[in-house]
mmCIF file of the C-alpha atoms, coordinates in Angstrom:
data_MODEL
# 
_entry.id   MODEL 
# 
loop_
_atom_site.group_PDB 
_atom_site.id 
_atom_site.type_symbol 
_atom_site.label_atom_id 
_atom_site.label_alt_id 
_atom_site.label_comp_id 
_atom_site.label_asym_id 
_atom_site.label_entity_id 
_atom_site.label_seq_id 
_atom_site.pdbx_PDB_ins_code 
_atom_site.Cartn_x 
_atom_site.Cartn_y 
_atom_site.Cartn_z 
_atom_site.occupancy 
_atom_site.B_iso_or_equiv 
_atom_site.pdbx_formal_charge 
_atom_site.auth_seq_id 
_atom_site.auth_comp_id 
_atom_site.auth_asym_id 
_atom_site.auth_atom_id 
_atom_site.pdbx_PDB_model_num 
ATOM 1   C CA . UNK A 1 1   ? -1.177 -27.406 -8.476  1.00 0.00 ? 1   UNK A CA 1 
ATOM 2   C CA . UNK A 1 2   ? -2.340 -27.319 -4.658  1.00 0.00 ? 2   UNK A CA 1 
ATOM 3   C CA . UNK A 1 3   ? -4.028 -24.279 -3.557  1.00 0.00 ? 3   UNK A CA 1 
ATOM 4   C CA . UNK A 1 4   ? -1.806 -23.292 -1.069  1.00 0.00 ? 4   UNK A CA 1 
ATOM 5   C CA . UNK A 1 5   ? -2.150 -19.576 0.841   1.00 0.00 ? 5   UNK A CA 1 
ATOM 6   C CA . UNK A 1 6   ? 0.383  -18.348 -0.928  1.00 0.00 ? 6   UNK A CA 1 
ATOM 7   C CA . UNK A 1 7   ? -0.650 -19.732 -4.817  1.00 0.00 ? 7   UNK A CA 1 
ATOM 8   C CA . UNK A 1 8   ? -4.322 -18.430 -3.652  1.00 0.00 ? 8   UNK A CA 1 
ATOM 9   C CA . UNK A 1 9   ? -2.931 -14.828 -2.972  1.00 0.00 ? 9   UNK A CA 1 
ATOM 10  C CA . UNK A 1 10  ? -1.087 -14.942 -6.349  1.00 0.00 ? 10  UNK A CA 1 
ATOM 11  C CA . UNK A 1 11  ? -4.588 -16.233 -8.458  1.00 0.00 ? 11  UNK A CA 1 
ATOM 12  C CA . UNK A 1 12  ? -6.104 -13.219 -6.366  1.00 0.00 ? 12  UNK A CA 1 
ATOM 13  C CA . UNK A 1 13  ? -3.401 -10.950 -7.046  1.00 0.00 ? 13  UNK A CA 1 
ATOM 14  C CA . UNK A 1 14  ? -3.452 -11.608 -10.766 1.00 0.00 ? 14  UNK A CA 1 
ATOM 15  C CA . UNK A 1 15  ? -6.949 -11.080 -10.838 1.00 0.00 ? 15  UNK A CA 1 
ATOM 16  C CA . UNK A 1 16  ? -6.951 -7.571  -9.670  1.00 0.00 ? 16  UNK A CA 1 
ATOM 17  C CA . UNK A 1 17  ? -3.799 -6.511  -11.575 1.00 0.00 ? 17  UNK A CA 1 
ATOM 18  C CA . UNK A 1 18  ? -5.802 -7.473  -14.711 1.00 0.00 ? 18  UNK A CA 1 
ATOM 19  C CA . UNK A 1 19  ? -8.436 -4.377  -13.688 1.00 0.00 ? 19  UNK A CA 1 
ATOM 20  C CA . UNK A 1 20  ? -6.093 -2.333  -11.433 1.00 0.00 ? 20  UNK A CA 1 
ATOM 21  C CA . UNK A 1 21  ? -3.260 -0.154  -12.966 1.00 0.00 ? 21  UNK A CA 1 
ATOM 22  C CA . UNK A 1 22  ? -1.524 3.290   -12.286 1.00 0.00 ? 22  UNK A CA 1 
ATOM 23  C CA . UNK A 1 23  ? -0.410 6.564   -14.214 1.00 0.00 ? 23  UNK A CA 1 
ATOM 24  C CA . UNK A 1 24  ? 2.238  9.369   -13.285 1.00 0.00 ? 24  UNK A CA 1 
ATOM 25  C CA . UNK A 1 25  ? -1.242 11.490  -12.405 1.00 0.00 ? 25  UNK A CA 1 
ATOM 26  C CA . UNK A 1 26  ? -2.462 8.983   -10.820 1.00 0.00 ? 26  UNK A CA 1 
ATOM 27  C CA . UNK A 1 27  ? -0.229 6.192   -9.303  1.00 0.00 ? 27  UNK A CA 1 
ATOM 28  C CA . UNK A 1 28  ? -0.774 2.484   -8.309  1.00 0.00 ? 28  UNK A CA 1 
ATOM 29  C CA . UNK A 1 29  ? -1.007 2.396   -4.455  1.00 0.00 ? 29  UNK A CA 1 
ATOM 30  C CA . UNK A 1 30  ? 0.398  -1.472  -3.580  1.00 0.00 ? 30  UNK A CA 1 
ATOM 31  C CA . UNK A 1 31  ? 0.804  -3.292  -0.217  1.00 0.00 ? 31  UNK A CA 1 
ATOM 32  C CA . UNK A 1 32  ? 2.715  -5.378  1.001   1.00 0.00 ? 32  UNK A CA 1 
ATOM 33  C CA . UNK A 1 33  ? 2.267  -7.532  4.453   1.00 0.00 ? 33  UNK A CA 1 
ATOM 34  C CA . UNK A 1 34  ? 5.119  -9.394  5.755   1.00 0.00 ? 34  UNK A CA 1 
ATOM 35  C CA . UNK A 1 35  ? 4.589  -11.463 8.715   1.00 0.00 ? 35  UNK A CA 1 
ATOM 36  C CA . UNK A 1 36  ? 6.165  -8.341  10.888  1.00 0.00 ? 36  UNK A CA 1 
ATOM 37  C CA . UNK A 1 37  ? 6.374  -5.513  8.587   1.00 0.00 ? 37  UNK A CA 1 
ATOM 38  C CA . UNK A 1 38  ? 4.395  -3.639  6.087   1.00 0.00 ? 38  UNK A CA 1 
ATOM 39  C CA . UNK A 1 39  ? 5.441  -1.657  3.295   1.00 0.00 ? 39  UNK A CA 1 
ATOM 40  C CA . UNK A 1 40  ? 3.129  0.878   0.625   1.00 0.00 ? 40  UNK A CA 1 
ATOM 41  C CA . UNK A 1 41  ? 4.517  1.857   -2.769  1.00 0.00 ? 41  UNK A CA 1 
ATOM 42  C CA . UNK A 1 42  ? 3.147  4.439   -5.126  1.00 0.00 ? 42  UNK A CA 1 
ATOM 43  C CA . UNK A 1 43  ? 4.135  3.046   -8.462  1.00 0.00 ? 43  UNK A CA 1 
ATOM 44  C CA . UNK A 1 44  ? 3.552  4.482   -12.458 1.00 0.00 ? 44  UNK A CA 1 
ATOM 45  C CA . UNK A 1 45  ? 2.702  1.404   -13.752 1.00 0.00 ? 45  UNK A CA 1 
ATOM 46  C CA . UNK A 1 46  ? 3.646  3.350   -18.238 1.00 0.00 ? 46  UNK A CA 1 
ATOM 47  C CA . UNK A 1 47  ? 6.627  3.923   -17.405 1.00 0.00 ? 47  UNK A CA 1 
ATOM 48  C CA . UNK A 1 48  ? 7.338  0.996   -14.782 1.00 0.00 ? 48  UNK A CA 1 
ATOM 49  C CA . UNK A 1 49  ? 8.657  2.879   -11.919 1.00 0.00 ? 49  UNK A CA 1 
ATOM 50  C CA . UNK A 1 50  ? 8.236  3.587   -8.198  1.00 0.00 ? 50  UNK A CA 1 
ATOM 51  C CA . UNK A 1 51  ? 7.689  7.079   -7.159  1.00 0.00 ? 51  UNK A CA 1 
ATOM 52  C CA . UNK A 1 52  ? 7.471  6.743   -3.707  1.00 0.00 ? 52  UNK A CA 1 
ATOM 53  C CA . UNK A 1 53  ? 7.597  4.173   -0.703  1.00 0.00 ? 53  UNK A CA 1 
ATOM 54  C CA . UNK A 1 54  ? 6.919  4.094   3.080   1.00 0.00 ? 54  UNK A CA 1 
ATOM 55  C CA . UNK A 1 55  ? 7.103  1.175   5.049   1.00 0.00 ? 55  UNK A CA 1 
ATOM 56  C CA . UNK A 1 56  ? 6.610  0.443   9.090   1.00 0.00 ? 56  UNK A CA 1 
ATOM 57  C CA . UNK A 1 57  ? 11.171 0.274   8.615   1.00 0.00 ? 57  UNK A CA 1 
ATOM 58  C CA . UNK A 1 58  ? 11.335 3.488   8.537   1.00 0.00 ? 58  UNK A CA 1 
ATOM 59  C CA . UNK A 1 59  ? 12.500 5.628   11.889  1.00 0.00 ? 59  UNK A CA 1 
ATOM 60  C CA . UNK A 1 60  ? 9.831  7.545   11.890  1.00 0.00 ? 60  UNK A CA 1 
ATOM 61  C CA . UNK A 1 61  ? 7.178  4.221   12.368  1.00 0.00 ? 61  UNK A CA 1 
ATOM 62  C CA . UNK A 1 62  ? 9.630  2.542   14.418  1.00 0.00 ? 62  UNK A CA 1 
ATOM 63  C CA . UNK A 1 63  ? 9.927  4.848   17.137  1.00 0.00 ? 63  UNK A CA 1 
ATOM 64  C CA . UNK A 1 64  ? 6.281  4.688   17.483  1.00 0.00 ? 64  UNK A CA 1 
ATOM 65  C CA . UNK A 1 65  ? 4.803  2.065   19.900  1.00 0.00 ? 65  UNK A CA 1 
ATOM 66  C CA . UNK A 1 66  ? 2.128  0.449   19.342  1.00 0.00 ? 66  UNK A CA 1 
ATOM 67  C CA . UNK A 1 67  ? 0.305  -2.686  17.625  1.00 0.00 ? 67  UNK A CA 1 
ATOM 68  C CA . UNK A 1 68  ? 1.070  -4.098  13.731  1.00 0.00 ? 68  UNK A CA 1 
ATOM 69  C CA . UNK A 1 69  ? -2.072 -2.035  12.843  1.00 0.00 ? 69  UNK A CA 1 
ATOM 70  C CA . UNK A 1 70  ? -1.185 1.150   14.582  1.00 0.00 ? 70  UNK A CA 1 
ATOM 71  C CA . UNK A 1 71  ? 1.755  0.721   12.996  1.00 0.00 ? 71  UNK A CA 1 
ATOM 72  C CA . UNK A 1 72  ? 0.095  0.158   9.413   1.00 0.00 ? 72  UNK A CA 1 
ATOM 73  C CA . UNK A 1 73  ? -1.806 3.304   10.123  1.00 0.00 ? 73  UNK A CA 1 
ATOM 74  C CA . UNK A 1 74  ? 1.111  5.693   10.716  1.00 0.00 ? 74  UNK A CA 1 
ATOM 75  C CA . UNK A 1 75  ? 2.556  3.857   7.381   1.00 0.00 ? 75  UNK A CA 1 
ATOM 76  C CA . UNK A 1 76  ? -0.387 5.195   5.577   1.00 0.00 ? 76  UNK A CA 1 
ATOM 77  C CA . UNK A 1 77  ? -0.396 8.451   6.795   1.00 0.00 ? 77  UNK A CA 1 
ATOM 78  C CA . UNK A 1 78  ? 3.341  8.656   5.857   1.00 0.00 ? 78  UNK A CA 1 
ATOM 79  C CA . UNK A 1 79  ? 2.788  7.284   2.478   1.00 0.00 ? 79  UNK A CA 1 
ATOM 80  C CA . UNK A 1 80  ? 0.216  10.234  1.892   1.00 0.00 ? 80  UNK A CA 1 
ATOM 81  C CA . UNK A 1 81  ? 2.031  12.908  3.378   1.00 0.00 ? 81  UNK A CA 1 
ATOM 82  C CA . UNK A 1 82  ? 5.316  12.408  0.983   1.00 0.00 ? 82  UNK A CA 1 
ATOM 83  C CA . UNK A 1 83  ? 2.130  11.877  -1.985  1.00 0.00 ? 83  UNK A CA 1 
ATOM 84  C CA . UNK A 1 84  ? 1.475  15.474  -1.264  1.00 0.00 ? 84  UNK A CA 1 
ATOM 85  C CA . UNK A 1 85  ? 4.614  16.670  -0.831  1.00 0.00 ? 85  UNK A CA 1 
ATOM 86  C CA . UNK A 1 86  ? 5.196  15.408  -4.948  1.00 0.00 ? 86  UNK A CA 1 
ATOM 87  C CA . UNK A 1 87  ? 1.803  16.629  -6.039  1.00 0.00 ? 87  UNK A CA 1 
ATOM 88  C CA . UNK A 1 88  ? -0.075 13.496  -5.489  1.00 0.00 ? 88  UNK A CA 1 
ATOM 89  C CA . UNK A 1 89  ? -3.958 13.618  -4.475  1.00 0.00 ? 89  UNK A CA 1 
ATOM 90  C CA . UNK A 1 90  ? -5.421 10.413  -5.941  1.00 0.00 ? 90  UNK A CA 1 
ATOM 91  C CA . UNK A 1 91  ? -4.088 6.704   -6.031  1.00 0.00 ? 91  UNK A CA 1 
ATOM 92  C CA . UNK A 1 92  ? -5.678 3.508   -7.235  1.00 0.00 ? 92  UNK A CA 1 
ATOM 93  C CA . UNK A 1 93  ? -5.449 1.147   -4.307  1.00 0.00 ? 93  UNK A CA 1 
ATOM 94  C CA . UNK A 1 94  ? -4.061 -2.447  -4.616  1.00 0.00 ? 94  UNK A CA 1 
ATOM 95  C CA . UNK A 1 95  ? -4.510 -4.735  -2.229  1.00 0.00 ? 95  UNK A CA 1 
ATOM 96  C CA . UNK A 1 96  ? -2.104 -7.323  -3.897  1.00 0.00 ? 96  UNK A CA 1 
ATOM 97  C CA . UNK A 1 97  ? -3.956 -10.467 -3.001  1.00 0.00 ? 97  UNK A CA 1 
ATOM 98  C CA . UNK A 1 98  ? -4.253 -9.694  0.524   1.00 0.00 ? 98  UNK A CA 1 
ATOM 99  C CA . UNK A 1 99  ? -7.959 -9.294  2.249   1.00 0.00 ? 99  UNK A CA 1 
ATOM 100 C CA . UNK A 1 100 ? -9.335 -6.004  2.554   1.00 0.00 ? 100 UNK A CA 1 
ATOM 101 C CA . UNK A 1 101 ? -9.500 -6.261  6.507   1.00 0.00 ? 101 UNK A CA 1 
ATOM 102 C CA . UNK A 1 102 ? -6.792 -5.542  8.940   1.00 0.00 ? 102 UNK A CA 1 
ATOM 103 C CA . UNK A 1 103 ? -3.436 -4.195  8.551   1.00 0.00 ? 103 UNK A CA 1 
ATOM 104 C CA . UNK A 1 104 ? -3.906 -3.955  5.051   1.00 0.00 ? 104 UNK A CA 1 
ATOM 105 C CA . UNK A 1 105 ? -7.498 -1.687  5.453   1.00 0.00 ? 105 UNK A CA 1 
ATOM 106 C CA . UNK A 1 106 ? -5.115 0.356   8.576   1.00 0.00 ? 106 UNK A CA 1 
ATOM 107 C CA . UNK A 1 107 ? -3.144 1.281   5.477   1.00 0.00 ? 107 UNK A CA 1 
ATOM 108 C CA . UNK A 1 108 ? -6.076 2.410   3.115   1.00 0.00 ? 108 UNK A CA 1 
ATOM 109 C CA . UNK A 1 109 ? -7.790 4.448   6.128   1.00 0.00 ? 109 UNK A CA 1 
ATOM 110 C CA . UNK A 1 110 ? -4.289 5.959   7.236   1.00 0.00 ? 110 UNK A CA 1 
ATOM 111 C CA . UNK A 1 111 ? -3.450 7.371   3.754   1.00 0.00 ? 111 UNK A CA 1 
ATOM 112 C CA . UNK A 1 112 ? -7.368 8.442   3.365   1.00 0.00 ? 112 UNK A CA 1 
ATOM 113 C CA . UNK A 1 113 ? -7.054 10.208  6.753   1.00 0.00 ? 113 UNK A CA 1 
ATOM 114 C CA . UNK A 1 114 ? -3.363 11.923  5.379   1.00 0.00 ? 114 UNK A CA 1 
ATOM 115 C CA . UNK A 1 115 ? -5.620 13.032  2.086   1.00 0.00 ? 115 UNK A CA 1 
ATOM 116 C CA . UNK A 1 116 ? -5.353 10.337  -0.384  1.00 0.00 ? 116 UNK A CA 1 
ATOM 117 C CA . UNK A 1 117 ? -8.126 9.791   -2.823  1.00 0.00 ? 117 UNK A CA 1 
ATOM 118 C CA . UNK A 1 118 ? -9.007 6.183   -4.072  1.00 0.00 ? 118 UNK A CA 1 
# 
């Protein structure tokens, strides 16, 4: 099989989903980066569902100018403001194959600022 970018992310992915698993106390935190979007989902990996999601689609992101990684930001800080809201302090972050740097880390640091604990 070539090692293409997108079989790499999977190995990666794999990898960290081996280690990296979330409860109805305390939820999975997973990202996902599209070329123009981003999108964070809170998910209770027992019983298989997703509590919450934000994502840069959403009106309130939209209407805000600003860069991919502003935008990742404001996505974090929603994603931990509706965590609150349903009683959430603490996530387990995963970074779903992706490099901890960029718009993925903008996430992280916005839902740390909003009060998330990883």
């Amino acid at each position: 099989m070539a090692l293409t970018k997108s079989n790499r992310r999977l190995r990666i992915k794999r990898r960290i989903r081996k280690v990296v698993s979330g409860t109805a106390v305390r939820p999975r935190m997973s990202v996902f980066r599209s070329n123009k979007e981003i999108y964070a989902q809170l998910i209770d990996d027992n019983s298989g569902k997703t509590i919450l999601t934000a994502s840069s689609t959403e009106k309130a992101v939209v209407s805000a100018k600003g860069t991919k990684v502003e935008k990742a930001t404001t996505v974090g800080k929603l994603i931990a403001e509706k965590a609150s809201k349903a009683g959430i302090t603490s996530v387990s972050f995963d970074r779903n194959g992706y490099l901890y740097h960029g718009r993925v880390k903008a996430v992280a640091d916005g839902a740390r600022e909003g009060g998330l604990n990883f």
